[in-house]
N, C-alpha and C positions, 0 to 999 in steps of 0.2 A: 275661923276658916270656913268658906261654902263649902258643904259634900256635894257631890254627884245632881239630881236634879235642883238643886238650889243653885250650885252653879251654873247650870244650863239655863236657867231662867234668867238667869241674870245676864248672861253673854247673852240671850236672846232680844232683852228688852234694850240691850245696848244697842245691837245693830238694825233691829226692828225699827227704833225710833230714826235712823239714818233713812235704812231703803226699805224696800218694799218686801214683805216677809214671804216668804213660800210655805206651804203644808203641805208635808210631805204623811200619807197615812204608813206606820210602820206596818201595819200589816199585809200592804200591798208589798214593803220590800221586803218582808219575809216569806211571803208565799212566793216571791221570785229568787228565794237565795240571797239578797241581795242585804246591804248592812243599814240599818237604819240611822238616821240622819238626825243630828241634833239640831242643828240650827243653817236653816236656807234661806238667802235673800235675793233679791234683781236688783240688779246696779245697769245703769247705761254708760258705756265706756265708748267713748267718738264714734256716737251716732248708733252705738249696737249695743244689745243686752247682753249680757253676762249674768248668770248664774253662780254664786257660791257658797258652798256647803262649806260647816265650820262641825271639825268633831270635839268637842269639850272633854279633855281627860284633867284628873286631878291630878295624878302622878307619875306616869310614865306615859311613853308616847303607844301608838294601839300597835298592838302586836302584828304579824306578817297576814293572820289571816283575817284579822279585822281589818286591815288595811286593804289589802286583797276585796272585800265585800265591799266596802267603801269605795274605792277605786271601778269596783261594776255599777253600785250605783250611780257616780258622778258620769259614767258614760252612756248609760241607761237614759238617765238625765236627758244629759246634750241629747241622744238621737232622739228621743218624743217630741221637746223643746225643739232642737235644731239651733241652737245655741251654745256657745263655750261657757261649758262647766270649769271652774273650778274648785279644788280640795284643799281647805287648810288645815292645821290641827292647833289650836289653843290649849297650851298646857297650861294650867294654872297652879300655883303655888301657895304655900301657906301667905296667910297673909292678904292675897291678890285683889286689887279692886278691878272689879267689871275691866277688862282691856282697857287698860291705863298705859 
């Protein structure tokens, strides 16, 4: 089984290798409160960009106030960008290959 940043690397290079990767510095969202981001991409979806953030948990989905900082980032996001963010959360399980 991947732990923790092994799995994030790996859900990374998965979706990296599709779209277009974002880098997001964690220290810029923590010096605004805000939650930092595992893994962000650009996708064009009919003729518009789309932004989405992927949070990488191993075992349970993120708690109310992770989710909460996450949720400020993804919006943080959109209003610099000016583009729809979205939020997913990729649970992974024993076993899991890369988003299979």
């Amino acid at each position: 089984m991947l732990q923790g940043h092994e799995r994030e690397i790996a859900e990374s290079l998965f979706y990296h290798k599709k779209y277009s990767a974002v880098l997001i510095s964690p220290l810029t969202l923590r010096d605004l409160g805000l939650g930092q981001i595992d893994v962000a991409y650009l996708k064009k979806v009919k003729c518009e960009w789309t932004l989405t953030i992927v949070e990488v948990k191993s075992l349970q989905m993120p708690g109310p106030s992770q989710f909460s900082r996450l949720k400020n980032s993804a919006n943080f996001l959109a209003e610099m960008l000016q583009i729809p963010v979205f939020l997913k959360v990729k649970l992974c399980q024993k076993n899991d290959l890369p988003l299979s």
